[in-house]
Every structure is written in structure tokens, then in C-alpha cells.
Biopython code that builds the backbone (N, CA, C, O; Angstrom):
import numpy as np
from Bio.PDB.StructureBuilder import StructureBuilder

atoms = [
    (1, "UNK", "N", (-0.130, -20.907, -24.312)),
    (1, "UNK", "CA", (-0.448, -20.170, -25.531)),
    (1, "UNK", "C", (-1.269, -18.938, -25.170)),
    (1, "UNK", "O", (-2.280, -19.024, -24.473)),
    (2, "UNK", "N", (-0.798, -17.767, -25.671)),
    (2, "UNK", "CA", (-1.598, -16.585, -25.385)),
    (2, "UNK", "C", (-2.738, -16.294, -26.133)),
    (2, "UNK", "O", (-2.625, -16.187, -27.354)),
    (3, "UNK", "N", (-3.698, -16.166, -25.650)),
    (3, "UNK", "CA", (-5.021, -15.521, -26.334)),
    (3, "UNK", "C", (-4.651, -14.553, -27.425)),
    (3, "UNK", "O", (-3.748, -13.854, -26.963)),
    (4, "UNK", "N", (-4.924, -14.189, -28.647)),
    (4, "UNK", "CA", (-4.948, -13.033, -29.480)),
    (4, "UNK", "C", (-6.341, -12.982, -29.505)),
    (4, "UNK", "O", (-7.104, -13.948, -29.505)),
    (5, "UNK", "N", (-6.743, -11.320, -29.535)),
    (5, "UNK", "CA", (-7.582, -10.098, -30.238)),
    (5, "UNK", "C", (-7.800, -10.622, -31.999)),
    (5, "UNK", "O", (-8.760, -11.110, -32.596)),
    (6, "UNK", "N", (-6.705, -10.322, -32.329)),
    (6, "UNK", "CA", (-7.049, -10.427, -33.777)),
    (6, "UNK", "C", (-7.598, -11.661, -34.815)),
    (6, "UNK", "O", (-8.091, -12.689, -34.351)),
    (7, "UNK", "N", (-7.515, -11.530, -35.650)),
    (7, "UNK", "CA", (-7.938, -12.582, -36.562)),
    (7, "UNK", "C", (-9.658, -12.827, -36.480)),
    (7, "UNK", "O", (-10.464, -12.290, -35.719)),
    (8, "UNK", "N", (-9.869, -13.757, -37.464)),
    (8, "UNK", "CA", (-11.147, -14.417, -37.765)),
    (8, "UNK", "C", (-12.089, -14.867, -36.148)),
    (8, "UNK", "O", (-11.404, -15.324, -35.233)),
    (9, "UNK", "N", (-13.161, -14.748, -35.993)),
    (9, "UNK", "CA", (-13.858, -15.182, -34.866)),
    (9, "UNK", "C", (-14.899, -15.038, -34.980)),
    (9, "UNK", "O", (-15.279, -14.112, -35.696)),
    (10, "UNK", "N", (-16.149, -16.161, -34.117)),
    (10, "UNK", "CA", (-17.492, -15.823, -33.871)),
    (10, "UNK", "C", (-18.040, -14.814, -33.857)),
    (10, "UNK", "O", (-17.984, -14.109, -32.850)),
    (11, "UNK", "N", (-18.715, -14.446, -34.932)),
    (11, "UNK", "CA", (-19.634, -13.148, -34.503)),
    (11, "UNK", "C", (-18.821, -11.688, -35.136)),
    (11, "UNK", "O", (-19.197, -10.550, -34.854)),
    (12, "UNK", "N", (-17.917, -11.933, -35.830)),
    (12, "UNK", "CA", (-16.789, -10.969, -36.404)),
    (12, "UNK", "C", (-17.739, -10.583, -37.600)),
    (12, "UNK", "O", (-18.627, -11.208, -38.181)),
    (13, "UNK", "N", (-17.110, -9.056, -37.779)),
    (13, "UNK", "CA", (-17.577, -8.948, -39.068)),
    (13, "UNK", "C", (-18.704, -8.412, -39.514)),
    (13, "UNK", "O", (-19.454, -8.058, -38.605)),
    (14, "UNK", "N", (-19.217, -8.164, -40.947)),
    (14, "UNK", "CA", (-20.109, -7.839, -41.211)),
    (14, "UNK", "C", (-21.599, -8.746, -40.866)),
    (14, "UNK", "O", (-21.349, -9.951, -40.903)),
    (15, "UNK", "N", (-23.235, -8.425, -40.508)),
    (15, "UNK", "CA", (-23.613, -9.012, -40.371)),
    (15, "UNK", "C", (-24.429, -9.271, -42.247)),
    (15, "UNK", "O", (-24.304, -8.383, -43.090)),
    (16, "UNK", "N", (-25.067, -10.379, -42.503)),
    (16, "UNK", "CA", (-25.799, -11.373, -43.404)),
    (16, "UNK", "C", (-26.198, -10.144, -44.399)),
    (16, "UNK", "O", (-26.459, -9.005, -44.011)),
    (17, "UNK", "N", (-26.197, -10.493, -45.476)),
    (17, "UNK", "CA", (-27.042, -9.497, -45.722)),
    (17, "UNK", "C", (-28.695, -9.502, -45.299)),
    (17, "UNK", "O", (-29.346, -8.478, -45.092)),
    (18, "UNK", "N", (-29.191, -10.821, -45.224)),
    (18, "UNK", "CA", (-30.416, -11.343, -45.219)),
    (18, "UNK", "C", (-30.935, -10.619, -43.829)),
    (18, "UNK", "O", (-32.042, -10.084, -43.882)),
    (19, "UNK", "N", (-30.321, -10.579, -42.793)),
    (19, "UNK", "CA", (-29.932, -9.802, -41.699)),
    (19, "UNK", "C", (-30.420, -8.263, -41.769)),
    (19, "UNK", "O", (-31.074, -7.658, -40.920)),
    (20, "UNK", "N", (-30.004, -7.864, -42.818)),
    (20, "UNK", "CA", (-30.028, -6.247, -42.977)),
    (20, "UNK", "C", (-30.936, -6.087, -43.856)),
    (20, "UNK", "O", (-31.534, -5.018, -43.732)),
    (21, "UNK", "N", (-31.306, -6.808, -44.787)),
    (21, "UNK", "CA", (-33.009, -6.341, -45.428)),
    (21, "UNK", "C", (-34.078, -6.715, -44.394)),
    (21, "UNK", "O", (-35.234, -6.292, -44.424)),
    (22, "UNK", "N", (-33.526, -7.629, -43.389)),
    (22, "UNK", "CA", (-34.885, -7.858, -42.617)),
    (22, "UNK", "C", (-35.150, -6.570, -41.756)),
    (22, "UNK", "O", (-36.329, -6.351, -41.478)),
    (23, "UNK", "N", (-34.223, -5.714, -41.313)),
    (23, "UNK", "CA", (-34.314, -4.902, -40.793)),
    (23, "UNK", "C", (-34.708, -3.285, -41.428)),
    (23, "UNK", "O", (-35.366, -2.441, -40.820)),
    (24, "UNK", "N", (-34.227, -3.165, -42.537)),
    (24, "UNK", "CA", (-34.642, -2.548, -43.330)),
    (24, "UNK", "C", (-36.183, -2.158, -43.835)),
    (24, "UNK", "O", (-36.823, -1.121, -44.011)),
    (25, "UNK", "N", (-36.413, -3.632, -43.969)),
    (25, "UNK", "CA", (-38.345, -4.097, -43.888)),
    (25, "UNK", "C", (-39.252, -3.745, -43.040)),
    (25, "UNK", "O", (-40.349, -3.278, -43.345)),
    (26, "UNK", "N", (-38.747, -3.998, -41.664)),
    (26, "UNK", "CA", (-39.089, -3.715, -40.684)),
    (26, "UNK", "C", (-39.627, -2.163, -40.254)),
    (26, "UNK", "O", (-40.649, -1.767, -39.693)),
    (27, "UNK", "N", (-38.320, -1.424, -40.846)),
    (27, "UNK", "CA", (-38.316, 0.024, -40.549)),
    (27, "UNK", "C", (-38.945, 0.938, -41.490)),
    (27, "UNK", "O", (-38.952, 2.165, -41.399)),
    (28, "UNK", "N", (-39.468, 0.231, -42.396)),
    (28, "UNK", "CA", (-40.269, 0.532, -43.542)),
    (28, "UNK", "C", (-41.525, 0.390, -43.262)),
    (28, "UNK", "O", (-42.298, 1.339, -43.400)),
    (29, "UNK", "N", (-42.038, -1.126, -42.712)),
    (29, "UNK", "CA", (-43.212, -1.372, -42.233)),
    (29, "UNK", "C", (-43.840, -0.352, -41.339)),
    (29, "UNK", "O", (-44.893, 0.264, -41.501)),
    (30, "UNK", "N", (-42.926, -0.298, -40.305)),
    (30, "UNK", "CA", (-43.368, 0.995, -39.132)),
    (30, "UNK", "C", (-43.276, 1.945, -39.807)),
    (30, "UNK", "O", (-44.328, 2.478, -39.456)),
    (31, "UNK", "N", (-42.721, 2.845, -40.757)),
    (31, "UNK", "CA", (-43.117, 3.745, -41.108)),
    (31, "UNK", "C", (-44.094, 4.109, -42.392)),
    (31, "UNK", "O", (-44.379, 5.226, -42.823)),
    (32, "UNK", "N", (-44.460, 2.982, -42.803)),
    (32, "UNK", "CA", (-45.826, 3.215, -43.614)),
    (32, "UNK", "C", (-46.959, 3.204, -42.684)),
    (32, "UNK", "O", (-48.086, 3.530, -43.058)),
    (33, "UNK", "N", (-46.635, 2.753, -41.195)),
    (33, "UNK", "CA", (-47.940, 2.509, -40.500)),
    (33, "UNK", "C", (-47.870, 3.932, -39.368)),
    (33, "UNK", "O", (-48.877, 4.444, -38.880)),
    (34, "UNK", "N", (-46.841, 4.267, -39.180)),
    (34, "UNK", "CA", (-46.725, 5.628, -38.559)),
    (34, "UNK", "C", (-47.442, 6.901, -39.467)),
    (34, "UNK", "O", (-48.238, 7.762, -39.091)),
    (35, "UNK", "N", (-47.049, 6.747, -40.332)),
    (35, "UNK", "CA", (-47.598, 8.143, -41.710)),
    (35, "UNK", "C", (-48.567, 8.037, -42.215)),
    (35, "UNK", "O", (-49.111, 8.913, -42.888)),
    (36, "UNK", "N", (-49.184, 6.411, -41.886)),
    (36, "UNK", "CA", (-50.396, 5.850, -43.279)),
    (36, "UNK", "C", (-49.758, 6.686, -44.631)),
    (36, "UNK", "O", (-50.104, 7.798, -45.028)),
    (37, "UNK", "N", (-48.927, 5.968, -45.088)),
    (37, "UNK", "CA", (-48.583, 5.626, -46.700)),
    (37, "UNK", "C", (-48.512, 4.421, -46.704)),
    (37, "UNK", "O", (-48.343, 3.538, -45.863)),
    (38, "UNK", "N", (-48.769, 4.533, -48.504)),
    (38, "UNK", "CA", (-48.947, 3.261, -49.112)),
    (38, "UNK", "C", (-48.174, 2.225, -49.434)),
    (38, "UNK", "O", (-48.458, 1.027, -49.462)),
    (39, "UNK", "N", (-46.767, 2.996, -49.775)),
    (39, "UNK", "CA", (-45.439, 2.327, -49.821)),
    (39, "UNK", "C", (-44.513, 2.870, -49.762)),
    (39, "UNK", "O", (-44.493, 4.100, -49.808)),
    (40, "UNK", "N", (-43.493, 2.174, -49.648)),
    (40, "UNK", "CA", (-42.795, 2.505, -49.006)),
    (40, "UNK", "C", (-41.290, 3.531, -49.305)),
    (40, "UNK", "O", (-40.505, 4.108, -48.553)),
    (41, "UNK", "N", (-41.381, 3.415, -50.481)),
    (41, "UNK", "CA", (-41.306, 5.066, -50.679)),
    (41, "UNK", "C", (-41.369, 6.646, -49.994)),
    (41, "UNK", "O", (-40.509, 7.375, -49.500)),
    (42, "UNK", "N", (-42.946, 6.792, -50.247)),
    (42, "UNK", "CA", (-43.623, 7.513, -50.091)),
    (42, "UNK", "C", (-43.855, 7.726, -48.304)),
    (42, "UNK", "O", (-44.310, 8.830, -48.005)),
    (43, "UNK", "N", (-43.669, 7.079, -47.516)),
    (43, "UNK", "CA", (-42.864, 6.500, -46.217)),
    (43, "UNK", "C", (-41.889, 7.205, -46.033)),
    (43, "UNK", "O", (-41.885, 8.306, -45.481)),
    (44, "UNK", "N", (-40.884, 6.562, -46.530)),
    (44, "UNK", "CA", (-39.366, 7.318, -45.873)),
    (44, "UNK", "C", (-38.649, 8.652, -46.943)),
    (44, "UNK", "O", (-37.480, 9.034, -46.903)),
    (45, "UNK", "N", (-39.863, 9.226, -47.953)),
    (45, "UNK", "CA", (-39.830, 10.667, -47.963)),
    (45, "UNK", "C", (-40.624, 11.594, -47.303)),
    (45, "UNK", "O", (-40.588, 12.807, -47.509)),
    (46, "UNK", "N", (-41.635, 10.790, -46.182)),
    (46, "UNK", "CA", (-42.371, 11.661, -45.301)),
    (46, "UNK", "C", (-41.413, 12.193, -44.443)),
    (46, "UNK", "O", (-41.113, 13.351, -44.150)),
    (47, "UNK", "N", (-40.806, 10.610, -43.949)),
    (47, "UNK", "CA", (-39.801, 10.586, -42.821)),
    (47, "UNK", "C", (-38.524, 11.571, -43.027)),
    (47, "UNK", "O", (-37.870, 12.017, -42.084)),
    (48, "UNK", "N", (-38.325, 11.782, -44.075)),
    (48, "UNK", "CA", (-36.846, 12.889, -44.327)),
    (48, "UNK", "C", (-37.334, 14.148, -44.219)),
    (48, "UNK", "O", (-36.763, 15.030, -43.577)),
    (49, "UNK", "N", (-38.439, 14.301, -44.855)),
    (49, "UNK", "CA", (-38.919, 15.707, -45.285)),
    (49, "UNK", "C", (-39.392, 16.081, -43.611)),
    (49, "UNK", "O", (-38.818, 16.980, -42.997)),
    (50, "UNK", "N", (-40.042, 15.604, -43.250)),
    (50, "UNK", "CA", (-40.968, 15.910, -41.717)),
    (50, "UNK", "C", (-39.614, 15.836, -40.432)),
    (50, "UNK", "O", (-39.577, 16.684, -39.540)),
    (51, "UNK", "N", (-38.671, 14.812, -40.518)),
    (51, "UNK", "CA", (-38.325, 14.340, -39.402)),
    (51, "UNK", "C", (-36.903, 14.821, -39.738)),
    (51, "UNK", "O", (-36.345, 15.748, -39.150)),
    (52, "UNK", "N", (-36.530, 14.317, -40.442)),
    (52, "UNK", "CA", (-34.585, 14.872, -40.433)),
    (52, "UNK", "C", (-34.394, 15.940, -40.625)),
    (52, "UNK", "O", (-33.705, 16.637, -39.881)),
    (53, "UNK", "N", (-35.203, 16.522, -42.133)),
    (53, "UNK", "CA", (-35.011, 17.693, -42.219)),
    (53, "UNK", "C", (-35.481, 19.110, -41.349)),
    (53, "UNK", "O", (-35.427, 20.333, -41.470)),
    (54, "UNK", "N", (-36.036, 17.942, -40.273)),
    (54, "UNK", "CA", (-36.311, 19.814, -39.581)),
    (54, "UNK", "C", (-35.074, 19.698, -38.337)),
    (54, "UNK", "O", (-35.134, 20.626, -37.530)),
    (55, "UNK", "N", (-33.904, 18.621, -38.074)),
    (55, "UNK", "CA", (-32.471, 18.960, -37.557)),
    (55, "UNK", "C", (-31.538, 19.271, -37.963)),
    (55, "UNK", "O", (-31.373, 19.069, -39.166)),
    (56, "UNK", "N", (-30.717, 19.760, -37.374)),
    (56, "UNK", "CA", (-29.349, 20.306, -38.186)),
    (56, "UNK", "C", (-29.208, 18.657, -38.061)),
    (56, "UNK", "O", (-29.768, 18.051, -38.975)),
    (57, "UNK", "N", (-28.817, 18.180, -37.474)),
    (57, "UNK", "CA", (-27.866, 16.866, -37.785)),
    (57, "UNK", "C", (-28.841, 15.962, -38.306)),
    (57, "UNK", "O", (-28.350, 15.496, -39.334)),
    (58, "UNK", "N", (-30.223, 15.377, -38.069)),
    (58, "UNK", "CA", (-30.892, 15.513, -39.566)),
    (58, "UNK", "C", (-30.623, 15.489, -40.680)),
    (58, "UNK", "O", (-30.589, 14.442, -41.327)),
    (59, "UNK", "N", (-30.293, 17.003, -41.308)),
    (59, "UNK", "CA", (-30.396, 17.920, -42.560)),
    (59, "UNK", "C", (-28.681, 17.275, -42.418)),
    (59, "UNK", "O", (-28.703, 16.622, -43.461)),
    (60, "UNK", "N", (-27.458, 17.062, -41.926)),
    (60, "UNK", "CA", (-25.817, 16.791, -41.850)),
    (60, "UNK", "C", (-25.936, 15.380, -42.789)),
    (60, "UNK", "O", (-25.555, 14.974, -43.887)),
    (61, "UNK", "N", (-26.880, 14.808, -41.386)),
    (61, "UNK", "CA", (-26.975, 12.943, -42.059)),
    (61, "UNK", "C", (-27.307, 12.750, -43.767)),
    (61, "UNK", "O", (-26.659, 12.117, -44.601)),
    (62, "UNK", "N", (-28.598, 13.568, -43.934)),
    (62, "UNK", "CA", (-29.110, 13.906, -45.423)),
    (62, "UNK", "C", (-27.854, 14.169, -46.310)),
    (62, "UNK", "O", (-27.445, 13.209, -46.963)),
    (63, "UNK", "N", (-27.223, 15.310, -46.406)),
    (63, "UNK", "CA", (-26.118, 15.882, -46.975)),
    (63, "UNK", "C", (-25.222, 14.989, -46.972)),
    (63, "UNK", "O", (-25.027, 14.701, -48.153)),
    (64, "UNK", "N", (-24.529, 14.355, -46.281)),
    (64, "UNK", "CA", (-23.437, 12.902, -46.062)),
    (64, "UNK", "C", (-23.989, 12.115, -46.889)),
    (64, "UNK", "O", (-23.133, 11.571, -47.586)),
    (65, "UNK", "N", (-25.170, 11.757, -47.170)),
    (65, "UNK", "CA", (-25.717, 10.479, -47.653)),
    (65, "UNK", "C", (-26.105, 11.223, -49.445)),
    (65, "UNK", "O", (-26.140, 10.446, -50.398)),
    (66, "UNK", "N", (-26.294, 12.355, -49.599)),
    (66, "UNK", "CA", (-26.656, 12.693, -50.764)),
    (66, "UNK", "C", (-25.150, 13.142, -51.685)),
    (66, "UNK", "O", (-24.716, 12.627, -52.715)),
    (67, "UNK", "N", (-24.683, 14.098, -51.004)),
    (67, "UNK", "CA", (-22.729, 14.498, -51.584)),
    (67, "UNK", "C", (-21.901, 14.053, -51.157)),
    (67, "UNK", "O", (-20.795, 14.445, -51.529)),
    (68, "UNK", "N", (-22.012, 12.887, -50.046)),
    (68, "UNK", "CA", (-20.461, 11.816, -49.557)),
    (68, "UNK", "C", (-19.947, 12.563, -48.395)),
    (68, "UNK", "O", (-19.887, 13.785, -48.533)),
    (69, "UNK", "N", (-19.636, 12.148, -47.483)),
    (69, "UNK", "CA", (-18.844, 12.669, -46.502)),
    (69, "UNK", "C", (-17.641, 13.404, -46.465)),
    (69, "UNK", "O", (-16.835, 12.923, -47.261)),
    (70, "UNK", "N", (-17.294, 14.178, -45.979)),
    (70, "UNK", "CA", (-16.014, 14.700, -46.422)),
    (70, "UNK", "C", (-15.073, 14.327, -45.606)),
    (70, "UNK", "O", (-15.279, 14.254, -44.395)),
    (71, "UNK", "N", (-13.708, 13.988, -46.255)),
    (71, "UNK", "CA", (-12.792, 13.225, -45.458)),
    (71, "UNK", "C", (-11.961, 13.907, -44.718)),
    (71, "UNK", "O", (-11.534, 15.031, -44.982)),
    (72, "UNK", "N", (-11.570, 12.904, -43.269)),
    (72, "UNK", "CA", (-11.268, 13.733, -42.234)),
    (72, "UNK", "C", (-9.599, 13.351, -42.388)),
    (72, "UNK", "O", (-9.050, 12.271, -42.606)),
    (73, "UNK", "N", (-8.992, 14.852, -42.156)),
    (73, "UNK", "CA", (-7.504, 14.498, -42.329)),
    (73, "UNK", "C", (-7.244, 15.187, -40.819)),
    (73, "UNK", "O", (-7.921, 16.046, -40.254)),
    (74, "UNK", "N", (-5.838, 14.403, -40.296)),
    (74, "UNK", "CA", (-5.424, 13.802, -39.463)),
    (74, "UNK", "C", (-4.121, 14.341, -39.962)),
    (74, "UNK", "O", (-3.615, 13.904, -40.995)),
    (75, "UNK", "N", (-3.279, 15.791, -38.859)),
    (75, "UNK", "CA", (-1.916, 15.857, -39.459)),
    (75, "UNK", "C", (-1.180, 14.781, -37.848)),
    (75, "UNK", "O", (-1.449, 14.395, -36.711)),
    (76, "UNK", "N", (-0.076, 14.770, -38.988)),
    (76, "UNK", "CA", (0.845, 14.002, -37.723)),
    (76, "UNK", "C", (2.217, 14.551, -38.005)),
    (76, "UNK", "O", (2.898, 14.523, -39.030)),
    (77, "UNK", "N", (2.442, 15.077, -36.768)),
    (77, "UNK", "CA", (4.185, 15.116, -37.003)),
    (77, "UNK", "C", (4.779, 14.453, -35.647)),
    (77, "UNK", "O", (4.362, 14.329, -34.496)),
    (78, "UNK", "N", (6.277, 13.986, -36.534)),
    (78, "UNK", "CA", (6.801, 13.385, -35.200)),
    (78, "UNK", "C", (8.285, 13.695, -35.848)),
    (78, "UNK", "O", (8.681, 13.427, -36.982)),
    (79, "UNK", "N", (9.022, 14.386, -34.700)),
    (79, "UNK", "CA", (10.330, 15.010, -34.727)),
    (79, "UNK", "C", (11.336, 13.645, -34.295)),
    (79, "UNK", "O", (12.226, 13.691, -35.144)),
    (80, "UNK", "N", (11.548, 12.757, -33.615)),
    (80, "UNK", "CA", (12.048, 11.749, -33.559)),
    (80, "UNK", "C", (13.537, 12.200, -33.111)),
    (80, "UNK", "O", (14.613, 11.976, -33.665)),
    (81, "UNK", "N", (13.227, 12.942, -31.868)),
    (81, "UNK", "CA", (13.806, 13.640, -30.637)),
    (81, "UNK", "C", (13.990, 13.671, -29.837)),
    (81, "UNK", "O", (13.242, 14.434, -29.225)),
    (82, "UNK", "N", (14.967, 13.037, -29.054)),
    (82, "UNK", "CA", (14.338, 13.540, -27.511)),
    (82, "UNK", "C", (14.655, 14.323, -26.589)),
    (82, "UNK", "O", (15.714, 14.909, -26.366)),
    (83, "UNK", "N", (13.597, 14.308, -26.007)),
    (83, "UNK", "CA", (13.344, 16.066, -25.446)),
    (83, "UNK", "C", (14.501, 16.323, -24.506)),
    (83, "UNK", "O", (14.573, 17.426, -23.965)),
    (84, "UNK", "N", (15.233, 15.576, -24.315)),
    (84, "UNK", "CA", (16.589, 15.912, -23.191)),
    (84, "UNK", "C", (17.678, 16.763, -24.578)),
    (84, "UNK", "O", (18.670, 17.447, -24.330)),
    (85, "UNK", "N", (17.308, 16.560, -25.531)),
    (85, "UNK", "CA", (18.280, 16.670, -26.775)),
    (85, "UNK", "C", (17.757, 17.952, -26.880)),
    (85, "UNK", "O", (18.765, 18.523, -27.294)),
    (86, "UNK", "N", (16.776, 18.950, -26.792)),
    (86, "UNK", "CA", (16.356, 20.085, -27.494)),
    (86, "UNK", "C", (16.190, 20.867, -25.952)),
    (86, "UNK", "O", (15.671, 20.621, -24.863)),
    (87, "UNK", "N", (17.266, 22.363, -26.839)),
    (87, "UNK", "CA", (17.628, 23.653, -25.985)),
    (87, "UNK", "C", (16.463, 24.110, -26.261)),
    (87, "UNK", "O", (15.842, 23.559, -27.171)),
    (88, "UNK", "N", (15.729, 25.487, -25.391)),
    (88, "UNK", "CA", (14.940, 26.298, -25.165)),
    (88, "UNK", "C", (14.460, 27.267, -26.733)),
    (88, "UNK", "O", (13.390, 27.795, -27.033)),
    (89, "UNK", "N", (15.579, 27.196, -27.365)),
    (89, "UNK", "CA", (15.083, 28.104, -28.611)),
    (89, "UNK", "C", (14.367, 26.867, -29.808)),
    (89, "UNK", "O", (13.381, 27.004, -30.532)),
    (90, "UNK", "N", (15.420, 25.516, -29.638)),
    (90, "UNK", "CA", (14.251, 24.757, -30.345)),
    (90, "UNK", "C", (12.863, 24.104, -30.227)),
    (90, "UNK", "O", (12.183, 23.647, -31.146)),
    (91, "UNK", "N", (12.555, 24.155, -28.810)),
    (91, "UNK", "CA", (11.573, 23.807, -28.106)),
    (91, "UNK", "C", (10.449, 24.951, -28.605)),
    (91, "UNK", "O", (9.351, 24.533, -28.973)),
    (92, "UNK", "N", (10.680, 26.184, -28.617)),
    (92, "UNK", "CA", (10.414, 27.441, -28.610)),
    (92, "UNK", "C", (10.122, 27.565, -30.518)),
    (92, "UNK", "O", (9.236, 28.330, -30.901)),
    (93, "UNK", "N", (10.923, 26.776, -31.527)),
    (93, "UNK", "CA", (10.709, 27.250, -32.783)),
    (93, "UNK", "C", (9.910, 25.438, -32.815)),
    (93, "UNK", "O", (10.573, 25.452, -33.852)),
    (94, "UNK", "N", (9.401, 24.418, -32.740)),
    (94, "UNK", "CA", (8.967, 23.454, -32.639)),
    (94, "UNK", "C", (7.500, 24.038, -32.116)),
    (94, "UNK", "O", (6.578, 23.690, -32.854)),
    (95, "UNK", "N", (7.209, 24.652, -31.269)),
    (95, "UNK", "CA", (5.776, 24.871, -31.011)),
    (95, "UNK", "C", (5.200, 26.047, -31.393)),
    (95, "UNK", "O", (4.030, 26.423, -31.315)),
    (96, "UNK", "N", (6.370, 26.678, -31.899)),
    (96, "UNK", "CA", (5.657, 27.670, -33.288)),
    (96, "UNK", "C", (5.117, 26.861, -34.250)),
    (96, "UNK", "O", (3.941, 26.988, -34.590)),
    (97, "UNK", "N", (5.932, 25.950, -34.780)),
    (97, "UNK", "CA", (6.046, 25.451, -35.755)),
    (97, "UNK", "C", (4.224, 24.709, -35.445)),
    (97, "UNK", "O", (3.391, 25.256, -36.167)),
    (98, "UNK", "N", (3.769, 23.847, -34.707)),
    (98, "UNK", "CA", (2.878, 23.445, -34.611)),
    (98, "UNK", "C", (1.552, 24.400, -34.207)),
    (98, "UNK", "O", (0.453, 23.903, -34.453)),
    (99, "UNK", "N", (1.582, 25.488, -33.717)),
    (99, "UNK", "CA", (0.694, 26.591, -33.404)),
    (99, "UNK", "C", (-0.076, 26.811, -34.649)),
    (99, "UNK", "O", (-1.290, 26.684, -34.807)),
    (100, "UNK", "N", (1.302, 27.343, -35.957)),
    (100, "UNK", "CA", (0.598, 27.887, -37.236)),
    (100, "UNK", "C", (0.365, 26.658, -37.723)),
    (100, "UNK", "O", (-0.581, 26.818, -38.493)),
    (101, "UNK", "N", (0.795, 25.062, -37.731)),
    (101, "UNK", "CA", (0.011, 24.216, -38.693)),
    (101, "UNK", "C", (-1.518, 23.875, -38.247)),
    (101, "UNK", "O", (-2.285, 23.342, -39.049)),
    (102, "UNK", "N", (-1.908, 24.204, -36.959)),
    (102, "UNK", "CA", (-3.286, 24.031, -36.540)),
    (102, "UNK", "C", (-3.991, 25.417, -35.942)),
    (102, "UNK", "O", (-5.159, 25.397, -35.553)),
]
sb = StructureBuilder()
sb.init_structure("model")
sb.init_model(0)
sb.init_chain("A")
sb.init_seg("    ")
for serial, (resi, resn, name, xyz) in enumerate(atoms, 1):
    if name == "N":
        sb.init_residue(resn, " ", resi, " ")
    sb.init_atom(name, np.array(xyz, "f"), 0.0, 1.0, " ", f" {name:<3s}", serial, name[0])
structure = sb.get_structure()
């Protein structure tokens, strides 16, 4: 029987949520104790204002998280050809053809 990749398995998957507020907590804790604020709030708007926002990718991450990411399109063409089949002028109008779509 062959091993499969896919499907259900140990350790697959999203982790707990319980998992991800603990960590969350955590990163809150250190940064009320990094800034001395009171809560935690007031914490991780030090942390944006002081720390992200003075990077471009920083200030990218901010923007993604405030107006949504913008989605990445992916052209694909496939001529379903083969290349022993195509003379010099179609080879020639085929990578025109792809020059002006990118």
C-alpha cells in the first residue's frame, strides 16, 4: 500500500482556537510591558503608530489589514500545441501575442 500526502492527519490543519488567544495574550502582555500601557489597547496602538508605521511594509501590512488585500490574478494560457506542429510565423505571432498580454 502506498503512502498518500493527502487527506486528514496528525497535526493537519488549523491550530485550536484556545491555541491562538493564548498567543495573542501573550503578545499583548509583552507589549503593555515594553510601552508601560495600561491595556491593551492602548499597547498595540503604540505598537502600529511607533513600529509599523514608520515601514513601508509596516505601513503595506496596516493597509492589507485595514482595505483587504488586493487579489492576485494569475493569467494562464495554454495553446494545446505542439511545438513540432508550429512554423516560424506562428511561433513568431504566439510570442507577440504573449509580450502585449504581460
Amino acid at each position: 500500500m502506498e503512502k498518500t500526502k493527502g487527506g486528514a492527519r496528525d497535526g493537519a490543519g488549523r491550530k485550536p482556537k484556545v491555541d491562538e488567544e493564548k498567543v495573542n495574550n501573550l503578545f499583548s502582555i509583552a507589549l503593555k510591558e515594553l510601552y508601560d500601557k495600561e491595556t491593551d489597547d492602548e499597547a498595540k496602538i503604540h505598537f502600529i503608530k511607533k513600529v509599523l508605521l514608520e515601514s513601508q511594509r509596516g505601513q503595506l501590512f496596516v493597509a492589507e489589514h485595514v482595505f483587504g488585500k488586493a487579489p492576485q490574478e494569475i493569467k494562464q494560457t495554454n495553446f494545446n500545441i505542439e511545438a513540432k506542429d508550429l512554423d516560424d510565423a506562428e511561433i513568431k505571432r504566439i510570442k507577440e501575442a504573449l509580450d502585449n498580454a504581460y
